[in-house]
C-alpha positions as CSV (number, residue, x, y, z in Angstrom):
1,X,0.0,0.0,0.0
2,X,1.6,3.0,-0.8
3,X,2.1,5.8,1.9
4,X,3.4,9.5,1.5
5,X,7.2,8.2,1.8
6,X,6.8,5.6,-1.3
7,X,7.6,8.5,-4.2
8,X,10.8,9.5,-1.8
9,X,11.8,6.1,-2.1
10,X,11.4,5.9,-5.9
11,X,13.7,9.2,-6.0
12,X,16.1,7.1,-3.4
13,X,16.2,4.4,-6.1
14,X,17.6,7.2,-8.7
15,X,19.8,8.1,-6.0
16,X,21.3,5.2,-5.6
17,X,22.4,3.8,-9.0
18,X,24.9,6.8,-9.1
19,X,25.9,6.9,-5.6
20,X,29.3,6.4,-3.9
21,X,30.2,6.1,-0.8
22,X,32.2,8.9,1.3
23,X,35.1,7.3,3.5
24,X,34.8,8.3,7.3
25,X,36.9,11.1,8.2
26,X,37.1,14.9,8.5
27,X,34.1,16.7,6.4
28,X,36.0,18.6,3.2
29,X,34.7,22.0,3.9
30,X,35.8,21.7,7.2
31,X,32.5,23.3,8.4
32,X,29.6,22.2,10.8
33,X,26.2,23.8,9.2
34,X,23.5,24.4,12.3
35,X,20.1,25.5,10.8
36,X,16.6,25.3,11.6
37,X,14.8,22.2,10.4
38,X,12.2,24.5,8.3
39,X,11.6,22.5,5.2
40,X,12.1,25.8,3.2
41,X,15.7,25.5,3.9
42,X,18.3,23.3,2.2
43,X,21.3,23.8,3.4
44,X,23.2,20.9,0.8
45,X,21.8,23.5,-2.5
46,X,22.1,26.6,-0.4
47,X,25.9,26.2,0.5
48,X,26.3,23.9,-2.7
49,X,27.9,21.3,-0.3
50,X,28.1,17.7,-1.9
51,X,28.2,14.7,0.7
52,X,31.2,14.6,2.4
53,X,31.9,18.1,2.7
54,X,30.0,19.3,6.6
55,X,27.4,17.8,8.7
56,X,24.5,19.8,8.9
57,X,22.4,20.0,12.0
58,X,18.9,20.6,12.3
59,X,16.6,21.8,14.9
60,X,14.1,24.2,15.6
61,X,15.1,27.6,14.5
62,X,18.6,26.5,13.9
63,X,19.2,27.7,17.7
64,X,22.6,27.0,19.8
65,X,20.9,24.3,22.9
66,X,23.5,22.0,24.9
67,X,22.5,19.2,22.9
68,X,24.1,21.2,19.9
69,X,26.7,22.2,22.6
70,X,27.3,18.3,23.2
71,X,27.5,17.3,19.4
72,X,30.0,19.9,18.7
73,X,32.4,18.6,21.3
74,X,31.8,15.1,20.4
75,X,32.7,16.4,16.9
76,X,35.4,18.5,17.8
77,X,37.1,15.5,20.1
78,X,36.8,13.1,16.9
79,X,39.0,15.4,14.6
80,X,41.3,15.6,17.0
81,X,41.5,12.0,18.7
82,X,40.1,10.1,16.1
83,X,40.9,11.9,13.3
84,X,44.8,13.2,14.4
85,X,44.0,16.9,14.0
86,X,46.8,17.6,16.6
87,X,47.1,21.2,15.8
88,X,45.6,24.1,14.2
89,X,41.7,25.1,13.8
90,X,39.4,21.9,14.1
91,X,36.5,23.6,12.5
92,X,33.9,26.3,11.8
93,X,30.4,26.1,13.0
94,X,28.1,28.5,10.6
95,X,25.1,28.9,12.7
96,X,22.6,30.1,9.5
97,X,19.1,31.3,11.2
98,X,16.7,32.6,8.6
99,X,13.7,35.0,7.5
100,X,9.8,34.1,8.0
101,X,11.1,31.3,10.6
102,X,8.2,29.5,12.2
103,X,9.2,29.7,15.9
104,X,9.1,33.8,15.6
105,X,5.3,32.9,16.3
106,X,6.3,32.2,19.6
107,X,7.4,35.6,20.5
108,X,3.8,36.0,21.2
109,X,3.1,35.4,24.7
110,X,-0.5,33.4,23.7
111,X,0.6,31.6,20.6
112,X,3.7,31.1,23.2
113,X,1.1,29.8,26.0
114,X,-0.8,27.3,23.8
115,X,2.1,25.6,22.1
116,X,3.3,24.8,25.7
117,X,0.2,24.0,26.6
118,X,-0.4,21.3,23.3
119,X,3.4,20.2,22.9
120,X,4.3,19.6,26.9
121,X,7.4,21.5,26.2
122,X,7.7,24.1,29.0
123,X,7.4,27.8,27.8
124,X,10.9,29.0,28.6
125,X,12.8,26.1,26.6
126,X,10.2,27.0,23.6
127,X,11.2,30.6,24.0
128,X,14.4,29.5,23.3
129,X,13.8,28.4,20.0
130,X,11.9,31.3,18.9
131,X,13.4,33.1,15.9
132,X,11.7,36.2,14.6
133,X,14.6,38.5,14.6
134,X,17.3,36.3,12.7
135,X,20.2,39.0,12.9
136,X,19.9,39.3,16.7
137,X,19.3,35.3,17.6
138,X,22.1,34.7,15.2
139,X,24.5,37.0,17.2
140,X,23.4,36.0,20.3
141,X,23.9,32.3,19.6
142,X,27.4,32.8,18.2
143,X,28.0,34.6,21.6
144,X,26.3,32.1,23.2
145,X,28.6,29.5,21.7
146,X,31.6,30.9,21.9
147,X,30.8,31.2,26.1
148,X,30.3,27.8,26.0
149,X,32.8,25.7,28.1
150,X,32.3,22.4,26.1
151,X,33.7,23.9,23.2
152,X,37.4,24.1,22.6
153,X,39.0,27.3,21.0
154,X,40.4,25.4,18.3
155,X,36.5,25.9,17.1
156,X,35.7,29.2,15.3
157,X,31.9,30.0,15.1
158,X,30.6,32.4,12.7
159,X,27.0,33.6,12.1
160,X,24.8,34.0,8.8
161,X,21.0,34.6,7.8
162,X,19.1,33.0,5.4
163,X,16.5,35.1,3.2
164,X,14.0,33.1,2.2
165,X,12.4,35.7,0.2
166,X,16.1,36.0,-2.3
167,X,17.9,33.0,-1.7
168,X,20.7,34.9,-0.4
169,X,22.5,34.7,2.6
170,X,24.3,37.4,4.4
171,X,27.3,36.8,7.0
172,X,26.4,38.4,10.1
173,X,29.0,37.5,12.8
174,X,32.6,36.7,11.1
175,X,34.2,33.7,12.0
176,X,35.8,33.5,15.5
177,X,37.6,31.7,18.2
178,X,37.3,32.2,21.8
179,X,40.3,33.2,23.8
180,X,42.7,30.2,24.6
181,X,45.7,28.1,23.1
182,X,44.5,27.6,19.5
């Protein structure tokens, strides 16, 4: 019986007679992409990367949380354990927020009420998702990560916005390292 996944899986099929596998190791761009999981967004043909080249991470409103905080240092510990990158930068985190996000509903305090209310998922940790000024979350989550103990200094962070009205995205915060033996 076919369900709302079977024509993905057809387009898997095409997928797969030209695919080839990427070896483990360090991503090619040397970047970690941290996004919102809007389906508007796509960071693989917005950045152009192929596989191989960066994770991408996905949650709502593309927001720094210390889950994020606890995959980055997983990451960060594999390129330099697992991986031997003894010295030098490990990586760059582009946090890339964007335009018309979906969580900047929840800067109102009813729509803010109800969603906690409906989802379970206390109002301050939703707050913390919500998005409706890209520019200013994207600064303040580069800031935020950047404080973060978990992450060494050998990890620059840099912060970008998505228009999802042009396509375009705009570098907000430059890349940066927090102070410390890089």
């Amino acid at each position: 019986m076919p369900t709302r996944l079977t024509p993905l899986l057809a387009r898997n099929e095409h997928f797969a007679r030209a695919y080839s596998p990427v070896p483990l190791g360090v991503p090619t761009a040397q970047t970690v992409v941290v996004t919102c999981l809007d389906h508007r967004l796509d960071p693989a043909a917005i950045l152009g990367l192929q596989p191989g080249d960066a994770p991408v991470v996905r949650n709502a409103g593309g927001r720094v949380t210390p889950s994020l905080i606890h995959d980055l240092a997983y990451l960060a510990f594999l390129a330099a354990d697992v991986f031997g990158m003894a010295d030098g930068p490990l990586f760059e985190v582009a946090l890339l927020h964007h335009t018309q996000c979906g969580t900047g509903f929840l800067a109102d305090p009813a729509f803010l009420r109800r969603a906690a209310e409906t989802t379970g998922v206390d109002e301050p940790t939703l707050r913390a998702t919500e998005v409706a000024d890209p520019e200013r979350t994207v600064r303040e989550d580069v800031a935020r990560l950047l404080a973060a103990p978990l992450l060494p200094p050998r990890v620059s962070v840099s912060g970008h916005v998505y228009a999802v009205e042009t396509g375009r995205v705009t570098t907000v915060t430059e890349a940066a390292r927090k102070p410390g033996p890089h």
